[in-house]
N, C-alpha and C positions, 0 to 999 in steps of 0.2 A: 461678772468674773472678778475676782481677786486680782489687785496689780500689788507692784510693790513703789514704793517709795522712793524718794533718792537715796542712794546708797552713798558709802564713803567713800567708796573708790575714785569717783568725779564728782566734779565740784556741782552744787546744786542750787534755786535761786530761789528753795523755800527749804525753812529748817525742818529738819528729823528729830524723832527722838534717839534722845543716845543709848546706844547699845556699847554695854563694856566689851572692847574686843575680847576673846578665847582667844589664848597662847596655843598657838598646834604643838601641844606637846609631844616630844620624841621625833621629831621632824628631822631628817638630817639631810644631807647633800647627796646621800645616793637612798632617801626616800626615810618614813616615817616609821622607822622600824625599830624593837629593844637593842641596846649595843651588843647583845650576844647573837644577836639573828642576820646583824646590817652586813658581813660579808658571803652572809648564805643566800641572802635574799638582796643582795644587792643587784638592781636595774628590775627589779618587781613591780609592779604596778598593781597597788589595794585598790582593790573594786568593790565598797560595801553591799552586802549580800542581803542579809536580815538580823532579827535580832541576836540570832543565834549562830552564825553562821558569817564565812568570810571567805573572798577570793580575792587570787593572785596573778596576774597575768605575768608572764616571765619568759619575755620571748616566744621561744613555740612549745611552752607548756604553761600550761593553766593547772592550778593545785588550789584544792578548796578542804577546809573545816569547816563542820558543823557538830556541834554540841547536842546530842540526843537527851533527854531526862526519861530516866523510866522504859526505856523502848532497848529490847534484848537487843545483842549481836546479829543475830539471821535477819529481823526488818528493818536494821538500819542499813547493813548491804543491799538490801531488798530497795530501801530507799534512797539508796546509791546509785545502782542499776535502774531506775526512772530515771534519774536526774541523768542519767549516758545516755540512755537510751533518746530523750526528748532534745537534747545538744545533738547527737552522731547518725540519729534515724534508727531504724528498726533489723539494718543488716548489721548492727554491731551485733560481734559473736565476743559470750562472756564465757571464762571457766573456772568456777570455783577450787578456791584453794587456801595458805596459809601463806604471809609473811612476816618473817623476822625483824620485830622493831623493838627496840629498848630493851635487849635481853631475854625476848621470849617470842612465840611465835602467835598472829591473832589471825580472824577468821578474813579472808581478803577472796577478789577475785583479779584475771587479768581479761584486759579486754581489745578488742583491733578493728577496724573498719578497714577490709581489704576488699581488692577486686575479684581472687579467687573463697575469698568468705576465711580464711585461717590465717592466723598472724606470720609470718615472715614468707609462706608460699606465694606472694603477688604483691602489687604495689600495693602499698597502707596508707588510706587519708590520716587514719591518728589510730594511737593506741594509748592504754595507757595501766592503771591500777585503782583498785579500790581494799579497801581496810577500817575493819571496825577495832577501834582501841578503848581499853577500858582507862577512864578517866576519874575515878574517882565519887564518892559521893552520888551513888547510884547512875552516876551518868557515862555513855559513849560516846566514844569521839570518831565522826566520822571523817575519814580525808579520801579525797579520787583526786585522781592526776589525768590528764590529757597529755598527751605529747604529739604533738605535730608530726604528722608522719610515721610514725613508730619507729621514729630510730634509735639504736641503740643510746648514745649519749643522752639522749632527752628522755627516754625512760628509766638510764641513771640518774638521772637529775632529780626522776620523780621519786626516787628509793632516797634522796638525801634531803630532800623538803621531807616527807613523810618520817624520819627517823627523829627531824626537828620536832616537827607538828605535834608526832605520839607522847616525845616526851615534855614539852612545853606551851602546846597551845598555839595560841594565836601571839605571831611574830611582834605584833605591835602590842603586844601586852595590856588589849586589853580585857576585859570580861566579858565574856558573851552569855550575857544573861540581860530579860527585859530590866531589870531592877537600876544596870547602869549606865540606861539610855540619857544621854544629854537632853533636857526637855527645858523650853521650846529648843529647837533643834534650830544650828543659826552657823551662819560665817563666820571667820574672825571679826568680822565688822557692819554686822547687822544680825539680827532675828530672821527666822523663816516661817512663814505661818503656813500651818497645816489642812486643805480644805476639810471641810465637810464630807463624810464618807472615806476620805485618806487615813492613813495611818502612820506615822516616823517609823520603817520597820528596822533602823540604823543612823546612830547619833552622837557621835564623839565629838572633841574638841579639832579634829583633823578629818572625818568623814560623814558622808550619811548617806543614807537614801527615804524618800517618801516614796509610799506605794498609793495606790487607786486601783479602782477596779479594771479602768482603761488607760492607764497612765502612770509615770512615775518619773522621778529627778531625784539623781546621785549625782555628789558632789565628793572632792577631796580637795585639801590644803594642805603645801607641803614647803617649808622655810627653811635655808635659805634657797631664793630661786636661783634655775640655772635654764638657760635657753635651751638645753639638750636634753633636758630634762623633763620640762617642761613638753618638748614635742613629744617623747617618745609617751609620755603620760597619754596624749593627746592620741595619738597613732595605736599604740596598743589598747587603750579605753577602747578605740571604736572596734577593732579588730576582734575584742571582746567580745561586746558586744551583738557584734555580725555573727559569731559561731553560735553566742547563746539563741538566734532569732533564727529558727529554722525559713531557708528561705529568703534570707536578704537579699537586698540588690545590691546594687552598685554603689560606690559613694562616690558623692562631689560636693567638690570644695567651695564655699560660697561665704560671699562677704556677711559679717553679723558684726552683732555687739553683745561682750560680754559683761556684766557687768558695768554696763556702760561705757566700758573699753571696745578701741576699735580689733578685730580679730577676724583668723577664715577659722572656719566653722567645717564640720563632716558634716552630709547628710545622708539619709541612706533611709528605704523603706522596706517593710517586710508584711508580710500577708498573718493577718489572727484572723479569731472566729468571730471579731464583729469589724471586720474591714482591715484597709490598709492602717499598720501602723508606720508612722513615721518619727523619727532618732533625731538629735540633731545634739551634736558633740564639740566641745570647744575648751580650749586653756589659754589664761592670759596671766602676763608676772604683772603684779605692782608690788611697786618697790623692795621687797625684800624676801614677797613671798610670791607662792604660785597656786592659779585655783584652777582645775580642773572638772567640767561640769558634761552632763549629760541630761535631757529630758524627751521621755520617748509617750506619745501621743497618737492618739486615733487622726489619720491625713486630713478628718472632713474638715479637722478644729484650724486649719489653715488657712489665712495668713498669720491668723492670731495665735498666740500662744498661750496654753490653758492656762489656769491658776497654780495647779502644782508647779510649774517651772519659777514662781515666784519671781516671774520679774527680769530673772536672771537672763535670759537672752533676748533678742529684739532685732529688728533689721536694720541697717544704717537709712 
């Protein structure tokens, strides 16, 4: 298995090679956002997605783009409504329709997981929106929104993310195209190496995720740090998480090390088609910045931690 090295976060008592840190650019105090986006999306939590494609955690909605090439309006809704349906289960009831972004109207649906099966007749686990916008340059831009609950407020919320989204993209300004992937993909303060069979499917100077067939580690960096910031990163990461994992359990809180820093850690597992997976979620500040990590793995590979997690976590 793949380990990692001493990093620069703690002091080490064999030399490294140096890695020039990456500046997290567009980093601010209420997250790493463009300055036309930081009071829309202020206390948001970027969860990197894929190459193409980005989520937001935002309290109790969750709002995602993805950048479609080549692929009409009707299948990108279509691959909309997978992506709700595999998140909310098979009782989410959709209706297609049209809404009004950036001065015109695009093809959208609206959706609710309730206890009577229709949105406002019964209590609702979540509701929310989906919309295909044209982007330019033969491409669509997809966004769905979740809202906790389906309450009103939160699925206003999701009509003002979405009116951002249609007309600018991705809040942190970057390109969502393989072409501007960060490669090797790496902290502000070391490299990340990518196993055999993985792939970087998300790589900026401030996020990433590696994918595998059974496994993966998302990471973000966000300066300057703030303790409160820091947890809720922490807290709403795994929260994430937990909805995207049909099935989770419980989570608990357990002693780790992150980066070599001492830290408590989430844990939490969830059932797939080749066994339990198990999560394991943590944030620590050093000195001026803050990193937020996750690496989610098949239970059997326990105590040890795969190679994809690169190191990054470890038990006291």
């Amino acid at each position: 298995m793949l380990t990692a090295g001493c990093v620069a976060l703690s002091a080490c008592t064999a030399p490294s090679p140096h890695v020039a840190p990456v500046a997290p650019e567009g980093a601010t105090p209420v997250g790493p956002f463009a300055p036309e986006a930081r009071a829309l999306f202020d206390g948001c939590i970027p969860i990197p997605d894929s190459v193409t494609s980005r989520l937001y955690r935002c309290g109790e909605v969750t709002v995602w783009l993805a950048e479609r090439e080549g692929v009409p309006a009707e299948q990108v809704l279509g691959l909309a409504r997978a992506r709700v349906v595999e998140r909310l289960g098979e009782r989410v009831v959709v209706a297609e329709g049209e809404l009004p972004l950036v001065g015109r109207s695009w093809p959208a649906a609206r959706f609710a997981v309730c206890e009577s099966g229709e949105a406002g007749a019964g209590a609702c686990r979540a509701g929310g929106y989906l919309v295909a916008v044209e982007a330019g340059l033969g491409r669509q831009r997809e966004l769905g929104c979740v809202a906790g609950g389906n309450s009103a407020p939160a699925l206003a919320r999701c009509l003002e993310f979405f009116e951002y989204l249609a007309a600018h993209g991705s809040p942190e300004g970057d390109a969502l195209d393989a072409a501007a992937l960060l490669l090797p993909p790496r902290l502000p303060w070391r490299s990340l190496a990518v196993p055999e069979g993985c792939l970087p499917v998300a790589s900026t100077s401030r996020a990433g995720r590696i994918r595998c067939a059974d496994a993966s580690f998302v990471w973000s960096v966000y300066r300057p740090a703030r303790a409160e910031v820091t947890e809720r990163w922490r807290d709403q990461g795994v929260a994430e998480l937990r909805d995207a994992l049909s099935g989770a359990g419980p989570v608990e809180e357990v002693a780790c090390r992150l980066e070599q820093l001492p830290a408590r850690c989430l844990r939490f597992t969830a059932p797939s088609a080749r066994g339990p997976l198990v999560v394991w979620v943590g944030a620590v500040q050093w000195e001026d910045r803050a990193l937020f990590a996750a690496c989610g793995f098949l239970a059997e590979s326990e105590p040890d931690f795969p190679s994809v997690c690169n190191g990054a976590f470890s038990l006291p």
